[in-house]
GUDOBA-472469 format. One line per 5 residues: number of its first residue (from 1); their letters; for each residue x, y, z of N, C-alpha, C. Coordinates in Angstrom, 1 decimal. Last residue first. Layout:
N
NUM = A = X Y Z X Y Z X Y Z ~ ...
This chain:
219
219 = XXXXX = -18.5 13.9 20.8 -18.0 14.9 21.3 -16.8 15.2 21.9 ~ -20.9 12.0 18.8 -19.8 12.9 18.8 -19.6 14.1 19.7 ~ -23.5 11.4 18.7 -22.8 10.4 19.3 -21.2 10.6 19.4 ~ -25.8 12.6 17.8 -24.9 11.9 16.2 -23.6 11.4 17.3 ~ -27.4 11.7 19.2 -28.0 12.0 17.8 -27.1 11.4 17.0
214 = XXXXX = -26.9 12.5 21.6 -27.8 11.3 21.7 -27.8 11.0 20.0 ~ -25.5 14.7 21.2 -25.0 13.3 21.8 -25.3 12.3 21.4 ~ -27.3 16.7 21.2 -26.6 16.2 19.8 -25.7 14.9 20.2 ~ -28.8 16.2 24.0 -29.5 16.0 22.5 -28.7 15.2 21.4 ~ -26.7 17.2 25.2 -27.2 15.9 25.4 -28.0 15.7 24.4
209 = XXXXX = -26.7 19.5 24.5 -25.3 19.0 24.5 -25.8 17.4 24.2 ~ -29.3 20.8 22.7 -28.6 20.9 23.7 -27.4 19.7 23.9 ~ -29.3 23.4 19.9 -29.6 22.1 20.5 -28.8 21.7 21.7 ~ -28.5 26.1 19.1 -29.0 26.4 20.7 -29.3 24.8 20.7 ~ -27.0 26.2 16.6 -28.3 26.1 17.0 -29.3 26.2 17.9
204 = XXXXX = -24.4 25.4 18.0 -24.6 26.8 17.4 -26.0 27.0 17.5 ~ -25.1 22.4 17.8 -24.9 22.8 18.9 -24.9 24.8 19.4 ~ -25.1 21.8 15.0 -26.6 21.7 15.9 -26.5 22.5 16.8 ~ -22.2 22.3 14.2 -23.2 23.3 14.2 -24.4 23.3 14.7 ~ -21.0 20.3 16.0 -20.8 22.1 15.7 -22.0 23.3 15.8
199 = XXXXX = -21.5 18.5 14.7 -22.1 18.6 15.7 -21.8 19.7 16.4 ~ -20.8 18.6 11.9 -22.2 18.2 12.2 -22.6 18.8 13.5 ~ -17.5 18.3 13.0 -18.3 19.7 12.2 -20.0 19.7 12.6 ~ -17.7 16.2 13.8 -17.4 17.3 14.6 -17.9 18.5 14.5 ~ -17.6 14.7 11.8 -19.2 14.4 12.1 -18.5 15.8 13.4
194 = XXXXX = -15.3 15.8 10.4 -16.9 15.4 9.5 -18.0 15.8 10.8 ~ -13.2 14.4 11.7 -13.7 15.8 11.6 -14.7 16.1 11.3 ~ -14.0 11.8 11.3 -13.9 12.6 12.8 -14.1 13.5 12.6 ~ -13.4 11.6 8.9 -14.5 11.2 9.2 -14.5 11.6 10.3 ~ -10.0 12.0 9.1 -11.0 12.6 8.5 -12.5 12.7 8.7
189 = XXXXX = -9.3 9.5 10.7 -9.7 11.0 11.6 -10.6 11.8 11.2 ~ -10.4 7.7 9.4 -11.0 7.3 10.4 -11.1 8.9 11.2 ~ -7.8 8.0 7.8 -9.8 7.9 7.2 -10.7 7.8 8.1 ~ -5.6 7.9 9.4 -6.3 9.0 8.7 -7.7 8.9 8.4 ~ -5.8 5.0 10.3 -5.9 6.2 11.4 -6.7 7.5 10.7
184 = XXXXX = -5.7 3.5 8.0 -7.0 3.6 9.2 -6.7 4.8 10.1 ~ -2.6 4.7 7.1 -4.2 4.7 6.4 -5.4 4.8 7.1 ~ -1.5 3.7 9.5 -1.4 5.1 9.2 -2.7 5.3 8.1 ~ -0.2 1.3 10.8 -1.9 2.1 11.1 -2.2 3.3 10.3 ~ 1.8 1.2 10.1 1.7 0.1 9.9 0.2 0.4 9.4
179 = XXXXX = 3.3 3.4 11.6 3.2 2.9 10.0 2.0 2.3 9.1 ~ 1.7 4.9 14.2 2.5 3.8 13.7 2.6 3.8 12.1 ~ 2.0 8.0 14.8 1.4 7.1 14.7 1.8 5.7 13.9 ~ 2.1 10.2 17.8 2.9 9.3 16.9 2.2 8.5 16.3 ~ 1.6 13.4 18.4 1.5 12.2 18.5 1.7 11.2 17.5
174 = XXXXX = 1.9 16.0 21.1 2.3 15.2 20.0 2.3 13.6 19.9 ~ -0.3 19.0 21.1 0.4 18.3 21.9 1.3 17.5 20.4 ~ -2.0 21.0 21.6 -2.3 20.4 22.4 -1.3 19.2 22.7 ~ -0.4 22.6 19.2 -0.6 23.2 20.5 -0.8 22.4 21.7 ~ 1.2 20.1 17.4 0.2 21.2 17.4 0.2 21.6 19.1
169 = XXXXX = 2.5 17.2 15.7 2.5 18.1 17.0 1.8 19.6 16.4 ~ 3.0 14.4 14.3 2.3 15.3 14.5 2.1 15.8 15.2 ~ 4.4 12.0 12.7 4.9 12.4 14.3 4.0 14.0 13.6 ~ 4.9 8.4 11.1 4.5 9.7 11.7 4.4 10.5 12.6 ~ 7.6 6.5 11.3 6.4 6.6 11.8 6.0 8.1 11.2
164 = XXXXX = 10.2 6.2 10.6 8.8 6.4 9.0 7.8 6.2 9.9 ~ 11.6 4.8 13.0 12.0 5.7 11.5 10.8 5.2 10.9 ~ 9.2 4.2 15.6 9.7 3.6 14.9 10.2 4.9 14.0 ~ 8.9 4.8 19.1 8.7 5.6 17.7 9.6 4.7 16.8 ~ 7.2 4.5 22.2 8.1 4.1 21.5 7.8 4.4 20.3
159 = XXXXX = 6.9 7.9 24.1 6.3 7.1 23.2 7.7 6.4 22.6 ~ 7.8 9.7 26.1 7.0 8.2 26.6 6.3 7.2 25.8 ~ 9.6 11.1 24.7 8.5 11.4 25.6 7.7 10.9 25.6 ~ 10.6 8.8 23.0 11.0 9.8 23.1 9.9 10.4 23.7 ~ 12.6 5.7 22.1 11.2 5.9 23.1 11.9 7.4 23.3
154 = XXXXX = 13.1 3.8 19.1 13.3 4.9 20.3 12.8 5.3 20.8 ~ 14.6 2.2 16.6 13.4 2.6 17.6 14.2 3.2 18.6 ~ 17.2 4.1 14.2 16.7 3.0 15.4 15.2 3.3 15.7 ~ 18.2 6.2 13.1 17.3 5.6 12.2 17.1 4.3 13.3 ~ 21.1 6.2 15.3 20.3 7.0 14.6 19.2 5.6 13.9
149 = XXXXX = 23.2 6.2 18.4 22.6 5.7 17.1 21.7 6.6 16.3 ~ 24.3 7.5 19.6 25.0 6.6 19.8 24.3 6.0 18.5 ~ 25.3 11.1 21.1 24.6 10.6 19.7 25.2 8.8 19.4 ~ 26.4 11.6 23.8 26.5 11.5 22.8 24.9 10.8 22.1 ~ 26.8 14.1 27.0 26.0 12.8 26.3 26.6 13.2 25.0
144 = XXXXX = 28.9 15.9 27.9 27.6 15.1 28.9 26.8 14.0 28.3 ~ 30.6 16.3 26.2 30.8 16.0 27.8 30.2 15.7 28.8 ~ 28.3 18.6 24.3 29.6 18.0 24.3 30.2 17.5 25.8 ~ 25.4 19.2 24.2 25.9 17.9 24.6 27.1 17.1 25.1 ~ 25.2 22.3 26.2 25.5 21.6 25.1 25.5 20.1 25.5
139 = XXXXX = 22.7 24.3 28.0 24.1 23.1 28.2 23.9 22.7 26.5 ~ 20.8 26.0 28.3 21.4 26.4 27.5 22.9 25.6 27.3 ~ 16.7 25.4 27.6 18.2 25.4 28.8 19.6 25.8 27.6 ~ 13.7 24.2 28.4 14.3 24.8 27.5 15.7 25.2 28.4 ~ 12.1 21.1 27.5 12.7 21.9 28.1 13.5 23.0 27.8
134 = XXXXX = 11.6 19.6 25.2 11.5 18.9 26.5 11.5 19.9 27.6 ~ 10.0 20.5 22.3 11.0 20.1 23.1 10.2 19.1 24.7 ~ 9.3 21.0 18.8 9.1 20.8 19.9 9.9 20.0 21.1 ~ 9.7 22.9 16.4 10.6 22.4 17.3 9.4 22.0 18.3 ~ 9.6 24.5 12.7 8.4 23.9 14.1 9.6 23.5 15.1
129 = XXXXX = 11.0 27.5 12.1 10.7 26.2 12.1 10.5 26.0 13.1 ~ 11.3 30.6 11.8 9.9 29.8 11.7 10.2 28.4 11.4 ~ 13.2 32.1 12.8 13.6 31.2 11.4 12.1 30.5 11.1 ~ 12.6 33.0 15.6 12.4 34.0 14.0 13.2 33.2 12.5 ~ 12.8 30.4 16.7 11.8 31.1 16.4 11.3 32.2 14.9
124 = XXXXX = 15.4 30.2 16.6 14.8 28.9 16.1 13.4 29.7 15.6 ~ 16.6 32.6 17.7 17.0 32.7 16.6 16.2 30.9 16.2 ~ 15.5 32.1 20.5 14.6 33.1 19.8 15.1 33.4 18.3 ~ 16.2 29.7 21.3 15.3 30.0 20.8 15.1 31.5 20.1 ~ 19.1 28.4 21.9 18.9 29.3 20.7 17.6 29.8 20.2
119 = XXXXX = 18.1 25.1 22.8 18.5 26.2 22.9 18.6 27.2 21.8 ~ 16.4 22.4 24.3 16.4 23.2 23.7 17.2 24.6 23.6 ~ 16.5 19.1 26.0 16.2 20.5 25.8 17.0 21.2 24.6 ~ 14.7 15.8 25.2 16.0 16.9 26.1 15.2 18.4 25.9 ~ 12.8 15.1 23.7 12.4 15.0 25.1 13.3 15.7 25.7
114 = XXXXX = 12.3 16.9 20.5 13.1 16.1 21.4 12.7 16.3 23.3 ~ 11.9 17.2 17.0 11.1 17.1 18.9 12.1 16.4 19.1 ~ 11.5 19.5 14.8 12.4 18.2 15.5 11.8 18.5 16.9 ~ 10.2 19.9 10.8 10.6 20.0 12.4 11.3 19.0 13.1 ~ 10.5 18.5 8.2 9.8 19.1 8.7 9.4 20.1 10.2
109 = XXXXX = 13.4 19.6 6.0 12.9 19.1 6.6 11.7 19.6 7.5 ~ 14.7 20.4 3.6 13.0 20.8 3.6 12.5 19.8 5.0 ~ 17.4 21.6 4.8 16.9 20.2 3.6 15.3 19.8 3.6 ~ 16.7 23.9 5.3 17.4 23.7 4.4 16.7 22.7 3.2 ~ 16.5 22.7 8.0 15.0 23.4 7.4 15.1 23.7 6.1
104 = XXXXX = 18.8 21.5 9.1 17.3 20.8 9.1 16.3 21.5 8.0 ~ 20.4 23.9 8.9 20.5 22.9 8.3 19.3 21.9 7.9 ~ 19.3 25.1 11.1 19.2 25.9 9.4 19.2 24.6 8.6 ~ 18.7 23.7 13.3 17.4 23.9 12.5 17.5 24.6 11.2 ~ 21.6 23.4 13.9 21.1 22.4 13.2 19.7 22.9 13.0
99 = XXXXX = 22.0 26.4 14.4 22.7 25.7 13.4 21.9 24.5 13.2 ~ 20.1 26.3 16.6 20.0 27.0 15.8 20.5 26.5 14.7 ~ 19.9 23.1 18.6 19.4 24.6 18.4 19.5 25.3 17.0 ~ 19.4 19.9 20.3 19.1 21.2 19.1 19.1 22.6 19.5 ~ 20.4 19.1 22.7 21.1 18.4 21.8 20.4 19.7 20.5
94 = XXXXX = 20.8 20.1 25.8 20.4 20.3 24.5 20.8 20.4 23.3 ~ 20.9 17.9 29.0 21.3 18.5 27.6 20.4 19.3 26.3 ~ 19.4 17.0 31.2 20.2 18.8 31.4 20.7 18.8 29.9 ~ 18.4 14.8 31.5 19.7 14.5 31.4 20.3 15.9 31.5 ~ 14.9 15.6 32.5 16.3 15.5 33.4 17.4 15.2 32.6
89 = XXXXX = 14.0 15.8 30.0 14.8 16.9 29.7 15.8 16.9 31.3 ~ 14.6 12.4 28.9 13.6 13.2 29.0 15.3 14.4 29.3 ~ 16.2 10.6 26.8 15.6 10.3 28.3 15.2 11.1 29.3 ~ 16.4 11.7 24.2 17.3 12.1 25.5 16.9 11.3 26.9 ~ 15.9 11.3 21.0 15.4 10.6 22.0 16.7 10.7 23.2
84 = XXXXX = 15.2 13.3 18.8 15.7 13.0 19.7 15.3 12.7 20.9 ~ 13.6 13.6 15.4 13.1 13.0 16.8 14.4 12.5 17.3 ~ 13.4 15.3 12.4 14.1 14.4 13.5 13.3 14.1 14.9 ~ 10.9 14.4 10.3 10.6 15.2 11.6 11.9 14.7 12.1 ~ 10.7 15.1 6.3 11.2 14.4 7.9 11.2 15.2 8.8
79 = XXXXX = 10.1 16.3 4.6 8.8 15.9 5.7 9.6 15.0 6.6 ~ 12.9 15.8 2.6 11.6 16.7 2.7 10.8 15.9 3.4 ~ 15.4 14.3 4.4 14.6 14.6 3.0 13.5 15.1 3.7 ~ 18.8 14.3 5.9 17.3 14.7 6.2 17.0 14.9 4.5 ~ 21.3 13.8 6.3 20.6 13.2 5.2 19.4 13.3 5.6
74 = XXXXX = 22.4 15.7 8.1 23.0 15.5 6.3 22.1 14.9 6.0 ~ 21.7 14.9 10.4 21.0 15.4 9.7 21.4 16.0 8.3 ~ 23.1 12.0 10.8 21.4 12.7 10.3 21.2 13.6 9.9 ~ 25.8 12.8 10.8 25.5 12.4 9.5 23.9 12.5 9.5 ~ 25.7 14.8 13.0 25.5 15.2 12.0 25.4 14.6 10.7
69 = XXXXX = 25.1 12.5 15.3 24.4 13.7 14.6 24.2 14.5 13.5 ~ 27.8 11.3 14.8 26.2 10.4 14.8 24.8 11.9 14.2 ~ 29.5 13.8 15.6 29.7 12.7 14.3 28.1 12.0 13.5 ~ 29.8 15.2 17.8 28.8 15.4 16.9 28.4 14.6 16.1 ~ 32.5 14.7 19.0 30.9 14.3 19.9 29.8 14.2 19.1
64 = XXXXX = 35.3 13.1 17.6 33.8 14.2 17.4 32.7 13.9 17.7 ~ 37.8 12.6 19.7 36.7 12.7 19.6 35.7 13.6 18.9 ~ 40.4 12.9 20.5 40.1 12.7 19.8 38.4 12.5 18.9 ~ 39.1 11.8 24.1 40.5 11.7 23.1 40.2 11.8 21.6 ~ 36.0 11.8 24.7 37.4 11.0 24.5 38.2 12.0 23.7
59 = XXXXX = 34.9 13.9 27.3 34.8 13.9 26.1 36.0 12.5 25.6 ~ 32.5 12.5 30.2 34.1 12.8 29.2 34.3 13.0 27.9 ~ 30.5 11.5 30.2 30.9 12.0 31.5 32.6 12.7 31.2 ~ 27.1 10.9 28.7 28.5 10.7 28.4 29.4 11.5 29.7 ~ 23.5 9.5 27.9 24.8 10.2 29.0 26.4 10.0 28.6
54 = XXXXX = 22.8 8.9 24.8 23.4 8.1 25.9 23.9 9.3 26.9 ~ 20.3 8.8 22.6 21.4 9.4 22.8 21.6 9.0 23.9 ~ 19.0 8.4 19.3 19.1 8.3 20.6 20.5 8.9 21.0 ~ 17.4 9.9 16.4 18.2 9.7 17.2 18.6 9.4 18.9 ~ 15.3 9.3 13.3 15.4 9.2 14.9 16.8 8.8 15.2
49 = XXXXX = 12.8 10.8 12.2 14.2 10.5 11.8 14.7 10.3 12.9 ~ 9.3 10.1 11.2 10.6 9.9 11.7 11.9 9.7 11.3 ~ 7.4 12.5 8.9 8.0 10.8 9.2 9.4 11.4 9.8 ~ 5.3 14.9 9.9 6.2 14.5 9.0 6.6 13.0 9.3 ~ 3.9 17.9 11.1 3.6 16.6 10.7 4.9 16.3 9.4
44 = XXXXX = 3.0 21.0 13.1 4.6 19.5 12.8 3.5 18.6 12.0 ~ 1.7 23.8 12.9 1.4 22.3 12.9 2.5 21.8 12.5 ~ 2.7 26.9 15.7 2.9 25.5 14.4 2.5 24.1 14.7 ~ 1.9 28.4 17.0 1.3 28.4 15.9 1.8 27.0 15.1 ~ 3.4 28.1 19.7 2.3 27.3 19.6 1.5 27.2 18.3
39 = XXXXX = 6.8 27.3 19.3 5.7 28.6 18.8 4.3 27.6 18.7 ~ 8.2 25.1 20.9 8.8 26.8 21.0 7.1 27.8 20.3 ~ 5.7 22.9 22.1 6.3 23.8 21.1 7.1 24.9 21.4 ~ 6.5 20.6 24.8 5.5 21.9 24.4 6.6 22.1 22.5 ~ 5.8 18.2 27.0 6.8 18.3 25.4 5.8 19.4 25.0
34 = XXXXX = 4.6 17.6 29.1 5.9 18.7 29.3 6.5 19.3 27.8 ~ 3.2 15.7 28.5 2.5 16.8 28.8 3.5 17.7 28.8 ~ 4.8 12.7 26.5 4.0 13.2 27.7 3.5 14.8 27.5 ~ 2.3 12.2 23.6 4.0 12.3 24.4 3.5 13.0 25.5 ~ 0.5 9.5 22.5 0.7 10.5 23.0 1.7 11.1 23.6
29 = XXXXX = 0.5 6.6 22.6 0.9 7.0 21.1 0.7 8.5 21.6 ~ -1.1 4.9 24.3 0.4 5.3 24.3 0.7 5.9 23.3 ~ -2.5 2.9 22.2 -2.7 3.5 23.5 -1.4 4.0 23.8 ~ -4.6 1.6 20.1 -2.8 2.4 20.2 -3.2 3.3 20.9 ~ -7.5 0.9 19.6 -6.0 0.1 20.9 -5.0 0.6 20.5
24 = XXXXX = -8.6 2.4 18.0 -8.2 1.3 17.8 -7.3 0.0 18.6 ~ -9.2 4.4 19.7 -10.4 3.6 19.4 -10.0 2.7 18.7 ~ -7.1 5.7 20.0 -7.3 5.4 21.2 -8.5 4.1 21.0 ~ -6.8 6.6 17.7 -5.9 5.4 17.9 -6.3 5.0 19.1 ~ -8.2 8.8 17.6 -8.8 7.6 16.8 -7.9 6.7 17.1
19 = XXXXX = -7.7 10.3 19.9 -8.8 10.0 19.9 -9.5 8.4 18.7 ~ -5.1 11.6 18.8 -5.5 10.7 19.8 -6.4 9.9 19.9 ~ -6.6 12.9 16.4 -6.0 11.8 16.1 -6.0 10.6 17.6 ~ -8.0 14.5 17.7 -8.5 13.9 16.8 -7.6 12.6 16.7 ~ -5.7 16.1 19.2 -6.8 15.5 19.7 -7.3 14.5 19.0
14 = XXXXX = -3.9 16.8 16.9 -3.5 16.0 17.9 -4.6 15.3 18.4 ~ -5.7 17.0 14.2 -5.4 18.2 15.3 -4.9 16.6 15.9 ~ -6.0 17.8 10.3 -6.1 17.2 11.3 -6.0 17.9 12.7 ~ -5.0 19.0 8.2 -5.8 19.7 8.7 -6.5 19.2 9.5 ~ -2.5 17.5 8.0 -2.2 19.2 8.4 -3.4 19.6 9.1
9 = XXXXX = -2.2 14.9 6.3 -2.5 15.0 7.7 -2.7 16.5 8.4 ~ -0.8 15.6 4.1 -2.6 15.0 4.1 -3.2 15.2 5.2 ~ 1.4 15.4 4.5 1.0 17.1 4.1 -0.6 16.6 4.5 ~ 2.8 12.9 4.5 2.1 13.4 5.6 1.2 14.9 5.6 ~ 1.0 10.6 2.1 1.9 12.2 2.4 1.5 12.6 3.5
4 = XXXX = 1.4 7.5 3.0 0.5 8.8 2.9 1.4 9.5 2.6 ~ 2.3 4.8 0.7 2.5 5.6 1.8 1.1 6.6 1.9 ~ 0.7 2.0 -0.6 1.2 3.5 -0.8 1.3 4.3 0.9 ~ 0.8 -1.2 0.0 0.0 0.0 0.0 0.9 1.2 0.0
């Protein structure tokens, strides 16, 4: 079966989606509550690019702490989301900021979440690419953690994320949805929005909550 474009997904909402994987058994597919946006105007949607990353206590000898990192994001393609997976934003690192969101947004990628932290906002900001984080702080990685893998599974604010999942973040939040599911999820959200609308408008109509409940069984 044909991929989606994730572009298909835009005029969706976190909620919605939650809501339809919830109704299929993908439970957990939500990131925790802490993972905010730098600019709550931006919709994220794109496929995983995923890196994990380890505590480090030393730099070695010779060492480029970067290396794992930057071969990802060299090879970022259009609608990829990186996703750094830190072990939330306790490890104190922030593995993105400015230089890699030029680079990232260059290669038409789509945004980057990560459960660590974040820096160089206000130059991530006025570049308008999406980011969503863990925290916001101003440590580097170098001597505290590395980049050990990439394109792996990875559990990044309490969700495990496969490379080419989908990853959709908006105001209320972010949410991952498997590959596998990605067709039924969509047709299933689209039709969510549908009958939301329906029940919109009864409800504009002065009909009462419990009425349009009873009626069309959306809320």
């Amino acid at each position: 079966m044909t991929a989606i474009d994730p572009s298909q997904l835009k005029p969706l909402s976190s909620a919605i989606l939650s809501d339809i994987m919830d109704s299929l058994g993908l439970v957990r597919r939500a990131m925790k509550p802490f993972m905010r946006p730098l600019d709550e105007r931006h919709v994220m949607v794109g496929r995983a690019r995923t890196g994990l990353y380890m505590p480090a206590y030393a730099l070695r000898e010779g060492e480029n702490p970067y290396e794992v990192e930057i071969a990802l994001v060299d090879d970022l393609q259009a609608q990829d989301v990186v996703v750094l997976a830190c072990n939330g934003p306790t490890e104190r690192i922030a593995p993105w900021g400015e230089l890699l969101s030029t680079a990232a947004k260059v290669r038409g990628a789509a945004g980057c979440v990560t459960d660590g932290l974040v820096r160089d906002v206000r130059q991530i900001r006025e570049m308008d690419f999406p980011v969503f984080h863990g925290g916001i702080g101003p440590l580097d990685t170098k001597g505290r953690a590395r980049m050990v893998d990439r394109d792996v599974r990875v559990e990044c604010g309490g969700v495990s994320i496969d490379p080419g999942d989908l990853i959709f973040g908006d105001v209320d939040g972010i949410v991952v949805i498997p590959r596998s599911h990605e067709h039924a999820v969509m047709d299933l959200a689209l039709e969510k929005v549908k009958g939301e609308n329906h029940t919109r408008d009864a409800l504009l109509t002065g009909e009462s909550l419990a009425s349009v409940f009873t009626r069309l069984g959306i809320l």
